[in-house]
Biopython code that builds the backbone (N, CA, C, O; Angstrom):
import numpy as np
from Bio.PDB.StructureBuilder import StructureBuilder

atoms = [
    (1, "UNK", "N", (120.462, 123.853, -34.837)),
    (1, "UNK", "CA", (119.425, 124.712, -35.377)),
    (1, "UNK", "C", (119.327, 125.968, -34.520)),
    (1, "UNK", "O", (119.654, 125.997, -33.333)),
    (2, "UNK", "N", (118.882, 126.939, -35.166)),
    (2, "UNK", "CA", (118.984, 128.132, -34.356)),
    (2, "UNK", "C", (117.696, 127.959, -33.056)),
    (2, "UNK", "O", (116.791, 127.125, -33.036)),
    (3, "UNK", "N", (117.937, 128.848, -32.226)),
    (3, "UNK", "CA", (116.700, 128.886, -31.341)),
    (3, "UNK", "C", (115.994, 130.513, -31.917)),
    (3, "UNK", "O", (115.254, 130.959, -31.040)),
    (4, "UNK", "N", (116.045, 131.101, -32.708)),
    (4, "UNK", "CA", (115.673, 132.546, -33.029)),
    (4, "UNK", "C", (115.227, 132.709, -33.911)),
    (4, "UNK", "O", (115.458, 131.717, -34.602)),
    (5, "UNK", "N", (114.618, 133.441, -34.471)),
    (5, "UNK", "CA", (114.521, 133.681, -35.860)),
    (5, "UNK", "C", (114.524, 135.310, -36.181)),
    (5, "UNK", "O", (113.794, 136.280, -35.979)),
    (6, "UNK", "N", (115.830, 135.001, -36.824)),
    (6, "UNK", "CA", (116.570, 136.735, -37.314)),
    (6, "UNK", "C", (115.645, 137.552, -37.858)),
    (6, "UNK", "O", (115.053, 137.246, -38.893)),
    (7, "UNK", "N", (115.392, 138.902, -37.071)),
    (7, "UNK", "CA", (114.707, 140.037, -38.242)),
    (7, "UNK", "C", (115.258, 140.753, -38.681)),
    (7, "UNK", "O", (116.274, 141.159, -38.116)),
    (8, "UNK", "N", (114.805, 141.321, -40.059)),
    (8, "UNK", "CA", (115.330, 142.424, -40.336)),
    (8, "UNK", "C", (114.410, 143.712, -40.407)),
    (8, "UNK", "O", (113.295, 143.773, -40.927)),
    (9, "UNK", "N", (114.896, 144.421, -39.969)),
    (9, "UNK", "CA", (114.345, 145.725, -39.051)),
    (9, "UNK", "C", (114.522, 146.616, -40.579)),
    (9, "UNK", "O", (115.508, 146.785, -41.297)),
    (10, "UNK", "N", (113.398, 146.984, -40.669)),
    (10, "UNK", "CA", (112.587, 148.048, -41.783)),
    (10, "UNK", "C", (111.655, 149.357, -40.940)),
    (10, "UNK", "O", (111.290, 149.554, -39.781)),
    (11, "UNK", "N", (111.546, 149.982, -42.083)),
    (11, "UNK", "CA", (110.723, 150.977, -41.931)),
    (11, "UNK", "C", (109.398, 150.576, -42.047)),
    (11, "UNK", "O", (108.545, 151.228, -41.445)),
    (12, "UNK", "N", (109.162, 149.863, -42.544)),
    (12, "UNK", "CA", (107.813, 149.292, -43.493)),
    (12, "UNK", "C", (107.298, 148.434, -41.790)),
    (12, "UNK", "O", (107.908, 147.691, -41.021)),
    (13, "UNK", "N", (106.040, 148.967, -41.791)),
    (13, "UNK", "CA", (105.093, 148.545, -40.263)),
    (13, "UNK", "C", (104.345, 146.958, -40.695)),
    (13, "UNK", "O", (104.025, 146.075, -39.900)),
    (14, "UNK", "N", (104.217, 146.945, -42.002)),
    (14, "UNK", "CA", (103.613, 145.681, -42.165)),
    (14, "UNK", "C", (104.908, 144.473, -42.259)),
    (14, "UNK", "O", (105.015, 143.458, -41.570)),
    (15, "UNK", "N", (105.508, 144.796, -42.973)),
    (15, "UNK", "CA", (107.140, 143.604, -43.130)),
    (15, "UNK", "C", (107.263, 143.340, -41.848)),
    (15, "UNK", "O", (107.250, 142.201, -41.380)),
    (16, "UNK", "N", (107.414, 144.572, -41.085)),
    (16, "UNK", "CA", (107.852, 143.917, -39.217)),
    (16, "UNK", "C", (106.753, 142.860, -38.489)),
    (16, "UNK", "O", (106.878, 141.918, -37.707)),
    (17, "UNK", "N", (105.693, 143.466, -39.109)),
    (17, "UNK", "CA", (104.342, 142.987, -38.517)),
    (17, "UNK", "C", (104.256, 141.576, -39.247)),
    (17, "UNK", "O", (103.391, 140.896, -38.695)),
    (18, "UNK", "N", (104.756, 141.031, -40.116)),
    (18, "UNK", "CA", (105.005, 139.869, -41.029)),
    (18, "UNK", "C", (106.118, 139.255, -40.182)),
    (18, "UNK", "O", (105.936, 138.041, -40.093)),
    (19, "UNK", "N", (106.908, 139.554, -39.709)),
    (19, "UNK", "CA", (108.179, 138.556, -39.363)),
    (19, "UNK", "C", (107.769, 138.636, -38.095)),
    (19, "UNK", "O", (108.004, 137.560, -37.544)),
    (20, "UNK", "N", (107.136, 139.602, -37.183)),
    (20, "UNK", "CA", (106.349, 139.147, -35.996)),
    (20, "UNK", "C", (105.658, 137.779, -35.821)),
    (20, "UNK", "O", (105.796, 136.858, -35.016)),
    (21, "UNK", "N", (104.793, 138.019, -36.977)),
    (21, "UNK", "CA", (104.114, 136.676, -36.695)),
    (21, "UNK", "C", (104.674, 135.589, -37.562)),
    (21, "UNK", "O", (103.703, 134.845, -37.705)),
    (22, "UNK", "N", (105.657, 135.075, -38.212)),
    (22, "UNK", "CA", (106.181, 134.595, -38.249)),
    (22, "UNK", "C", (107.017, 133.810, -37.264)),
    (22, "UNK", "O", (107.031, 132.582, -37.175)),
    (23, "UNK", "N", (107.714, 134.669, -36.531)),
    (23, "UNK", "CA", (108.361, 134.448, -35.699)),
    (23, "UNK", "C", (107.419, 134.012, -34.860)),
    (23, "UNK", "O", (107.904, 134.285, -33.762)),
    (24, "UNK", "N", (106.626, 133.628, -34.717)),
    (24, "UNK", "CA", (105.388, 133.431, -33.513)),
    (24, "UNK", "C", (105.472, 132.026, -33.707)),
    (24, "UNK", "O", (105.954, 131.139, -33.002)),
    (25, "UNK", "N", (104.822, 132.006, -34.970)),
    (25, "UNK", "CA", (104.268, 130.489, -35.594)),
    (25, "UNK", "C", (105.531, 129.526, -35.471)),
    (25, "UNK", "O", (105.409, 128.318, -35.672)),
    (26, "UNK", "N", (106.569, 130.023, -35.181)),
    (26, "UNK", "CA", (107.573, 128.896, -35.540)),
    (26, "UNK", "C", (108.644, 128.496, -34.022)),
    (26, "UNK", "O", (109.455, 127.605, -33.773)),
    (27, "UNK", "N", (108.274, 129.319, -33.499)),
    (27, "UNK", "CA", (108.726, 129.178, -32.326)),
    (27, "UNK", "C", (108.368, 128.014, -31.778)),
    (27, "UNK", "O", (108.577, 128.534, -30.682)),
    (28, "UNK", "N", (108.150, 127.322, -31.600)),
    (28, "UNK", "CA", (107.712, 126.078, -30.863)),
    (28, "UNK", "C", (108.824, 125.093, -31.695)),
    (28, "UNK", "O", (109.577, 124.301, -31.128)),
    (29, "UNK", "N", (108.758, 125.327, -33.242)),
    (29, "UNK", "CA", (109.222, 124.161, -34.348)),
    (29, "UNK", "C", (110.934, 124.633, -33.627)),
    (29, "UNK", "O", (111.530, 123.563, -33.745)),
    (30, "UNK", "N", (111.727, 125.420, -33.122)),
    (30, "UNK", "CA", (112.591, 126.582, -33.097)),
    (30, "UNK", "C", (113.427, 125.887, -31.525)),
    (30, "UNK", "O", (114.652, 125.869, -31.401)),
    (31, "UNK", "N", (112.328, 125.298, -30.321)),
    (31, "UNK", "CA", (112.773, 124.973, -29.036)),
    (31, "UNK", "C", (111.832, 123.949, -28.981)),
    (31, "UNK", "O", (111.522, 123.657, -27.826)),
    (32, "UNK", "N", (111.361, 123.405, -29.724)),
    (32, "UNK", "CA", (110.798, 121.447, -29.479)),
    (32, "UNK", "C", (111.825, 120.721, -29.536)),
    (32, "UNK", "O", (112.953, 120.960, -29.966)),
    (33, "UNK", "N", (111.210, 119.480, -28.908)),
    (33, "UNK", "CA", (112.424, 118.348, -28.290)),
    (33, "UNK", "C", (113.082, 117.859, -29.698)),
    (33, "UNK", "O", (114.162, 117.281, -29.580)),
    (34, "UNK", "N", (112.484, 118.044, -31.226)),
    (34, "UNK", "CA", (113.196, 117.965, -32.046)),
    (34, "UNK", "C", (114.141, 118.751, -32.858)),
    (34, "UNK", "O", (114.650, 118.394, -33.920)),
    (35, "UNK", "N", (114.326, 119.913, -32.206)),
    (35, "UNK", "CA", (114.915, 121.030, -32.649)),
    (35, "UNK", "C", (116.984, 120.452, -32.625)),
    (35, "UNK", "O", (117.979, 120.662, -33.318)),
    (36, "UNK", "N", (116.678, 119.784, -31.542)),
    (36, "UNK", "CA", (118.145, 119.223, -31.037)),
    (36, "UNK", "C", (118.381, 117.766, -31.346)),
    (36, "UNK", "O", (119.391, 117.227, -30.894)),
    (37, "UNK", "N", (117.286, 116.901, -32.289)),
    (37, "UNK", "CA", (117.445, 115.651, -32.395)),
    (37, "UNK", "C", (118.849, 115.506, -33.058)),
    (37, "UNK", "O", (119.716, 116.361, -33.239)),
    (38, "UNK", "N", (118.820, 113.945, -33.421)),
    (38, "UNK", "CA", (119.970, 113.512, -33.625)),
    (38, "UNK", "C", (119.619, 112.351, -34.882)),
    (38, "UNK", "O", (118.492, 111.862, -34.964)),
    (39, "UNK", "N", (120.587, 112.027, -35.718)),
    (39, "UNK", "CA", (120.151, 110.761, -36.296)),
    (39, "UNK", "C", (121.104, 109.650, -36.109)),
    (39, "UNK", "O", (122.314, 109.754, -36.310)),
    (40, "UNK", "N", (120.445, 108.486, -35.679)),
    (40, "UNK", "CA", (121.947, 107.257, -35.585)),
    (40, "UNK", "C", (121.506, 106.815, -36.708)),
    (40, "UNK", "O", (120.322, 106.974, -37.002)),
    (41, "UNK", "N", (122.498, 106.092, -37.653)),
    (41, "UNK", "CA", (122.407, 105.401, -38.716)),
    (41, "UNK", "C", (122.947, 104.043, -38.608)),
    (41, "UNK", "O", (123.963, 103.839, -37.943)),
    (42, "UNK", "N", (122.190, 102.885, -39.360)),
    (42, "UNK", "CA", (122.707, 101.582, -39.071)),
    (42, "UNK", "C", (123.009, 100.911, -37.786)),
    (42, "UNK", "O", (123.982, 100.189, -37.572)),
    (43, "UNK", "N", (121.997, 101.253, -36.890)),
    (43, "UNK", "CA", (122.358, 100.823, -35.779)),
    (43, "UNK", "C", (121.936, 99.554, -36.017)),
    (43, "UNK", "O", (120.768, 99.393, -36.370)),
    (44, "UNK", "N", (123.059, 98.115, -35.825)),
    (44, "UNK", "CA", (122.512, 96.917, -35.427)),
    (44, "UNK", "C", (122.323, 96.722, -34.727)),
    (44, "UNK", "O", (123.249, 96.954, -33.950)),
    (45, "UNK", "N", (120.781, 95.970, -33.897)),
    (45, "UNK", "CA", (119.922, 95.673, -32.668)),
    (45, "UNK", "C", (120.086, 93.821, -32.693)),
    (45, "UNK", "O", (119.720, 93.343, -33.766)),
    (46, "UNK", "N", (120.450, 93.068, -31.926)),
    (46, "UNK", "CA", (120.250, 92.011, -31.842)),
    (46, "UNK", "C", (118.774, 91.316, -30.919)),
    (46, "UNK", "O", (118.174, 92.038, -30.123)),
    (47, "UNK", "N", (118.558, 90.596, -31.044)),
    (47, "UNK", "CA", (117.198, 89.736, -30.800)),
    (47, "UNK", "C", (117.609, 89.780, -28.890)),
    (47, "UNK", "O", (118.681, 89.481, -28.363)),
    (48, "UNK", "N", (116.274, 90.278, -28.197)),
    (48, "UNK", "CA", (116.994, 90.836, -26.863)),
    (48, "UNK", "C", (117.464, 92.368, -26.392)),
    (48, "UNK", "O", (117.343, 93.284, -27.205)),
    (49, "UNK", "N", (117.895, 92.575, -25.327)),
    (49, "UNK", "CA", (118.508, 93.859, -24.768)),
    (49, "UNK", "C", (119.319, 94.144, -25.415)),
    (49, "UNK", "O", (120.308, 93.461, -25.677)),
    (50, "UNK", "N", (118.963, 95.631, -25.958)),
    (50, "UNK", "CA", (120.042, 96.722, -26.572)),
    (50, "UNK", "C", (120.540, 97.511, -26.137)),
    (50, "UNK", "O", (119.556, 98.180, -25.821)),
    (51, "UNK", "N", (121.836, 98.389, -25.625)),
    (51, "UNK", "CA", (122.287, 99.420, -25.412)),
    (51, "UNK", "C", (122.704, 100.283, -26.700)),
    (51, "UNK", "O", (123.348, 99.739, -27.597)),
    (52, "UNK", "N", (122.358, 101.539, -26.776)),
    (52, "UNK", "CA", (122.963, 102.078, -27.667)),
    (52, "UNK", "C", (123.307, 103.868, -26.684)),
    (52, "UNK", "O", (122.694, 104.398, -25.757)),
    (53, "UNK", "N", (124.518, 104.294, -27.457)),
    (53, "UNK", "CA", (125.261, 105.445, -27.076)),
    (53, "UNK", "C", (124.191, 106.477, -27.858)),
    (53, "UNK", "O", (124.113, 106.266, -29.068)),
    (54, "UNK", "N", (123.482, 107.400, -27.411)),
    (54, "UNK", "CA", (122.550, 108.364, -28.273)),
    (54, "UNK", "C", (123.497, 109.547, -28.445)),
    (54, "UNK", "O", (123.387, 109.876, -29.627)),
    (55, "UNK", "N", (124.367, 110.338, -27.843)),
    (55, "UNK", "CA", (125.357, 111.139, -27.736)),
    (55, "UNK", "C", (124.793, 112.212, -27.598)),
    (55, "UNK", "O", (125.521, 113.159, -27.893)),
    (56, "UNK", "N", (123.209, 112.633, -27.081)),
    (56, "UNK", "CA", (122.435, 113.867, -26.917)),
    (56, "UNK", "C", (124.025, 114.826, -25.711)),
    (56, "UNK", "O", (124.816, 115.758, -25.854)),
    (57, "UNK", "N", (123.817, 114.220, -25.086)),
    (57, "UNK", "CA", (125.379, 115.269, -23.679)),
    (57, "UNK", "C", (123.707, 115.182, -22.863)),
    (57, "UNK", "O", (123.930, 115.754, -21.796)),
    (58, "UNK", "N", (122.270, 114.779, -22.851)),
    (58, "UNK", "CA", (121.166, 114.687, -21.570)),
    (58, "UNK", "C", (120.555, 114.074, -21.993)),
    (58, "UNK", "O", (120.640, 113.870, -23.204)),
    (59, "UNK", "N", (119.602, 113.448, -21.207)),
    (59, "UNK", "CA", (118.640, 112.826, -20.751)),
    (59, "UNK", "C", (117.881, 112.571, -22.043)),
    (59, "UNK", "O", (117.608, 113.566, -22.715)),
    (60, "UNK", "N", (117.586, 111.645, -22.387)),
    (60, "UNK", "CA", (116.696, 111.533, -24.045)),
    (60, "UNK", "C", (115.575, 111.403, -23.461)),
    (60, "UNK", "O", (115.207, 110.686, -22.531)),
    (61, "UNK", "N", (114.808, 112.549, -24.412)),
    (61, "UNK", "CA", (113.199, 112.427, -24.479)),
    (61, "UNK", "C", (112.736, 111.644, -25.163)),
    (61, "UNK", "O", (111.580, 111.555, -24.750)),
    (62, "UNK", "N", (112.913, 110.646, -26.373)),
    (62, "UNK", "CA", (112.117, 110.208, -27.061)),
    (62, "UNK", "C", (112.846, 109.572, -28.215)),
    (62, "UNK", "O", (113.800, 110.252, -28.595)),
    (63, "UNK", "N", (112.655, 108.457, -28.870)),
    (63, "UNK", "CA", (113.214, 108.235, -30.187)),
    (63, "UNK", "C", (112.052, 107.449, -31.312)),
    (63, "UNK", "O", (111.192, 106.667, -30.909)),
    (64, "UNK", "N", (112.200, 107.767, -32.513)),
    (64, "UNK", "CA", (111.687, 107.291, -33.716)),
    (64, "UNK", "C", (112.446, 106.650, -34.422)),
    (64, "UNK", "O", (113.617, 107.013, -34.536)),
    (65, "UNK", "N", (111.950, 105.500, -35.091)),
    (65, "UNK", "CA", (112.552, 104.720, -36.013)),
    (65, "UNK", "C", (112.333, 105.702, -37.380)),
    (65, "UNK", "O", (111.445, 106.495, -37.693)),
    (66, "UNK", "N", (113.367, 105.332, -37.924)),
    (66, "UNK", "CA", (112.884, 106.102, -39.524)),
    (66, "UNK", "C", (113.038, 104.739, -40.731)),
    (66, "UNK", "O", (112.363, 104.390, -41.699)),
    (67, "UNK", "N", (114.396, 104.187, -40.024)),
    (67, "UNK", "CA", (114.320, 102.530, -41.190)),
    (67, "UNK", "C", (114.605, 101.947, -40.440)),
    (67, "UNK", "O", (115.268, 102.309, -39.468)),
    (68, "UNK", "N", (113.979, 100.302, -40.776)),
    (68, "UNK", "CA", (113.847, 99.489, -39.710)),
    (68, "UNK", "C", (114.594, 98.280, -41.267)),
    (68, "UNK", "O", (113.844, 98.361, -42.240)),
    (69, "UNK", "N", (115.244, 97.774, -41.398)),
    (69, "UNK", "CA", (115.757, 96.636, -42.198)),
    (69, "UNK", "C", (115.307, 95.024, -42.191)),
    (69, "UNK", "O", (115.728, 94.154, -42.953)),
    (70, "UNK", "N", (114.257, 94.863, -41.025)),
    (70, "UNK", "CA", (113.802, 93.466, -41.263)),
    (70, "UNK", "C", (112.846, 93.827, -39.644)),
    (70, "UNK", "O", (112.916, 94.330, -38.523)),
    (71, "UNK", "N", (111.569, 92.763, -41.096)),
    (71, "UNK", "CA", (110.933, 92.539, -39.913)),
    (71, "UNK", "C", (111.159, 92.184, -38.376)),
    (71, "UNK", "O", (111.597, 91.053, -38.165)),
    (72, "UNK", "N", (110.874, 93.151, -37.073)),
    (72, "UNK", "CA", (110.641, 93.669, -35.763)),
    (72, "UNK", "C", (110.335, 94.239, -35.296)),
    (72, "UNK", "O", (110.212, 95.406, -35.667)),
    (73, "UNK", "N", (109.966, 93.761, -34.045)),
    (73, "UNK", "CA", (109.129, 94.178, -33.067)),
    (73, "UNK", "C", (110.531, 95.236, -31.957)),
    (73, "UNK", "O", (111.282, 94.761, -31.105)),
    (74, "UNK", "N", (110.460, 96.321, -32.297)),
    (74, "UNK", "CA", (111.260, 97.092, -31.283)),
    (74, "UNK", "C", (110.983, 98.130, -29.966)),
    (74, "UNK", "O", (111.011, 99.274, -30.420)),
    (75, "UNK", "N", (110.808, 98.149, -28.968)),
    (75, "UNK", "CA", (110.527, 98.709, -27.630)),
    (75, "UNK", "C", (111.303, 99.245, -26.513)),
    (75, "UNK", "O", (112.196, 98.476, -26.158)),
    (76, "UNK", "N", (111.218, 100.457, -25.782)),
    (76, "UNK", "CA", (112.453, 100.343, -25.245)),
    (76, "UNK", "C", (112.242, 100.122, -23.800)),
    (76, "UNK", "O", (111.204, 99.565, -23.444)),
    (77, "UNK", "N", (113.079, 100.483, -22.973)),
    (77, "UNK", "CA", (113.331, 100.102, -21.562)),
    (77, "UNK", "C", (113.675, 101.167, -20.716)),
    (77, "UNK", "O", (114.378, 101.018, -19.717)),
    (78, "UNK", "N", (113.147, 102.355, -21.125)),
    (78, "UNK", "CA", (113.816, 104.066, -20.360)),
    (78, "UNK", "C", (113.472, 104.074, -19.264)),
    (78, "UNK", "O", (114.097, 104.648, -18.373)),
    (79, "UNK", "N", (112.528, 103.511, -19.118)),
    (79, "UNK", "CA", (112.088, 103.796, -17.396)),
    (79, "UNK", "C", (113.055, 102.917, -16.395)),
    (79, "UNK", "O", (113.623, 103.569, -15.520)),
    (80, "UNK", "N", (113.302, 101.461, -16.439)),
    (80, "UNK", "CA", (114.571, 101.165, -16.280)),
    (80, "UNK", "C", (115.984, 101.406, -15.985)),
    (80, "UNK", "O", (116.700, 100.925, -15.107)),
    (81, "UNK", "N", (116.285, 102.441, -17.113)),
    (81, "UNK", "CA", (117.561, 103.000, -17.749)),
    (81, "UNK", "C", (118.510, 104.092, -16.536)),
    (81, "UNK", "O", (118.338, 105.216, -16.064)),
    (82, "UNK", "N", (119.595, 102.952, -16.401)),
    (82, "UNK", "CA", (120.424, 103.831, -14.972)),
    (82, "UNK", "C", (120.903, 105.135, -15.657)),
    (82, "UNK", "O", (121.087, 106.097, -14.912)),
    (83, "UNK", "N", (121.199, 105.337, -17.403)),
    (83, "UNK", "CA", (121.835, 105.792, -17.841)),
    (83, "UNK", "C", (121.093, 106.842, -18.297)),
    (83, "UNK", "O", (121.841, 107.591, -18.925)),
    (84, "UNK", "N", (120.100, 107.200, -18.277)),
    (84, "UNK", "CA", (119.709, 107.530, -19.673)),
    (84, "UNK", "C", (120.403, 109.209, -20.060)),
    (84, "UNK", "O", (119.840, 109.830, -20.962)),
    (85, "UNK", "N", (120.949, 109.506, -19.736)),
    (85, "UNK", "CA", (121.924, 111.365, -19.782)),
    (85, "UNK", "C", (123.078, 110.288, -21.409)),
    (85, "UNK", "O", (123.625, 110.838, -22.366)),
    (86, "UNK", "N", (123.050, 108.610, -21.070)),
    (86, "UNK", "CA", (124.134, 108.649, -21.918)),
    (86, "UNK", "C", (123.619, 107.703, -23.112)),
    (86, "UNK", "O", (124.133, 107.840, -24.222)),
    (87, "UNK", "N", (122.193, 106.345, -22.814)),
    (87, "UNK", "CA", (122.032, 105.558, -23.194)),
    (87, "UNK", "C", (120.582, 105.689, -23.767)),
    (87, "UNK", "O", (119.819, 106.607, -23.466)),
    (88, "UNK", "N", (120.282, 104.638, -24.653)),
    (88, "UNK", "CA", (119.264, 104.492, -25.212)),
    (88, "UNK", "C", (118.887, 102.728, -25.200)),
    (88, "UNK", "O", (119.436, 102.123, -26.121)),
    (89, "UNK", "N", (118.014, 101.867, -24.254)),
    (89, "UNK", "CA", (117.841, 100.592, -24.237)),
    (89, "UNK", "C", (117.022, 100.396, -24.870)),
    (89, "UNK", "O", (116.041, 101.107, -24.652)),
    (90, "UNK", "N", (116.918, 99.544, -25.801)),
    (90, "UNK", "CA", (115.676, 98.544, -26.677)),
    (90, "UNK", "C", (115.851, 97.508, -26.756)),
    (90, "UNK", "O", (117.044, 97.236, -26.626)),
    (91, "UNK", "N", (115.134, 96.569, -26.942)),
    (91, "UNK", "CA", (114.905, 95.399, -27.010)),
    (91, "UNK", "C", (114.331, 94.910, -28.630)),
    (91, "UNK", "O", (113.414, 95.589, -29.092)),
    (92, "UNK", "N", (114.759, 93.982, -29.301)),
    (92, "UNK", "CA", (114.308, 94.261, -30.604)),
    (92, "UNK", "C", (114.138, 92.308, -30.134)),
    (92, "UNK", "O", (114.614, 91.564, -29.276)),
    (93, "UNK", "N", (112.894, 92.150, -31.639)),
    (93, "UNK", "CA", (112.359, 90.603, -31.188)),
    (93, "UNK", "C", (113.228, 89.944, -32.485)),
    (93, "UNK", "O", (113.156, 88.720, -32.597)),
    (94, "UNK", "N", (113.801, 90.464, -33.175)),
    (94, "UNK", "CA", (115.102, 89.694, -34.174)),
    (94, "UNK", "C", (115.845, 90.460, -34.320)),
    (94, "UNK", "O", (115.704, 91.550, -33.764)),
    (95, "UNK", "N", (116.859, 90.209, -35.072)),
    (95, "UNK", "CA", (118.202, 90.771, -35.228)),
    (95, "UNK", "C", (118.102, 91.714, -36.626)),
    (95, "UNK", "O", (117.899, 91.258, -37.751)),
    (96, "UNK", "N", (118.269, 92.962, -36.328)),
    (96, "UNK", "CA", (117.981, 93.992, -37.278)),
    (96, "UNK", "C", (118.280, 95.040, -37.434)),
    (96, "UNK", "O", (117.891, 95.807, -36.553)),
    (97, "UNK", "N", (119.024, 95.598, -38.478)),
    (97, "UNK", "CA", (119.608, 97.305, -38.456)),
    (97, "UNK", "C", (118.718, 98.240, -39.121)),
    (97, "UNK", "O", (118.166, 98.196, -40.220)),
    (98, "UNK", "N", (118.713, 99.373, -37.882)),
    (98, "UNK", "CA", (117.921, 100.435, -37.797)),
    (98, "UNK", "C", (118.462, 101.762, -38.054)),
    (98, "UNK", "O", (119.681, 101.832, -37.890)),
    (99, "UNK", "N", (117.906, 102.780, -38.396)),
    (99, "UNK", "CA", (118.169, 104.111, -38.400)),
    (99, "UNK", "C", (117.430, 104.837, -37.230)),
    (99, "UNK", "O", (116.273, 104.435, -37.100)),
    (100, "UNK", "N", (117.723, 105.587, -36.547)),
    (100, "UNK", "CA", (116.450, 106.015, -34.936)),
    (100, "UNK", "C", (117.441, 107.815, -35.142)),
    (100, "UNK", "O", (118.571, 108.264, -35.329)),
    (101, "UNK", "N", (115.808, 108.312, -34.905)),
    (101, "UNK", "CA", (116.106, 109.753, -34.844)),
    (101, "UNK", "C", (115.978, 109.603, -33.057)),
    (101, "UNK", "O", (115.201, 108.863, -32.454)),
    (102, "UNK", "N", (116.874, 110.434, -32.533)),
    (102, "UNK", "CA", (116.667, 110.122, -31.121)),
    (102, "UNK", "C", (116.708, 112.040, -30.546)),
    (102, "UNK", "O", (117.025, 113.088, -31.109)),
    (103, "UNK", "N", (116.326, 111.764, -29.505)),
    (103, "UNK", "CA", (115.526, 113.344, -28.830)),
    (103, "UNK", "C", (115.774, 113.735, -27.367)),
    (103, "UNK", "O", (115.264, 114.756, -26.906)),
]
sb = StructureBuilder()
sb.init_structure("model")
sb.init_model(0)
sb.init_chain("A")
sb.init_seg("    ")
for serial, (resi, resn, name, xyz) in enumerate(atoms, 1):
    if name == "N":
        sb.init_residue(resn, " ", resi, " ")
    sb.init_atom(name, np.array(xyz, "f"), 0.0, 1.0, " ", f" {name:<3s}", serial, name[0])
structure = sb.get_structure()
């Protein structure tokens, strides 16, 4: 996703004054920790410690489930985590494939 948001440069004082604040309001949506997320799909979690590869190239801030395929209880273990520049640990309380937006 871009980090910017392109103007186009007019004569017109209000259009500029429009993509000014535009550009204001969105800036945050533009360099938030989801700007660079990721989606894993089908990740199977077994009942117990999970490793999964997140492939951010740093340190993960954060992940969301988006589908969870059977009832569980899923949590993770980051504070723990020798890895975390490469890994993502959870623990899931049955055996279940997930989708996780990761951050």
């Amino acid at each position: 996703m871009a980090t910017s948001f392109p103007k186009v440069q007019t004569t017109d004082r209000l259009i500029n004054q429009i993509q000014d604040n535009v550009a204001r309001a969105i800036q945050s949506v533009l360099t938030g920790p989801l700007s660079n997320a990721s989606l894993l799909t089908s990740v199977s979690l077994v009942s117990g410690a999970n490793v999964i590869n997140h492939g951010l190239g740093r340190k993960l801030q954060g992940w969301i489930p988006v589908r969870v395929r059977a009832s569980a209880t899923i949590y993770d273990t980051q504070d723990s985590n020798s890895t975390p520049a490469l890994t993502l640990q959870l623990t899931a309380s049955a055996d279940v494939t997930v989708d996780l937006i990761v951050f």
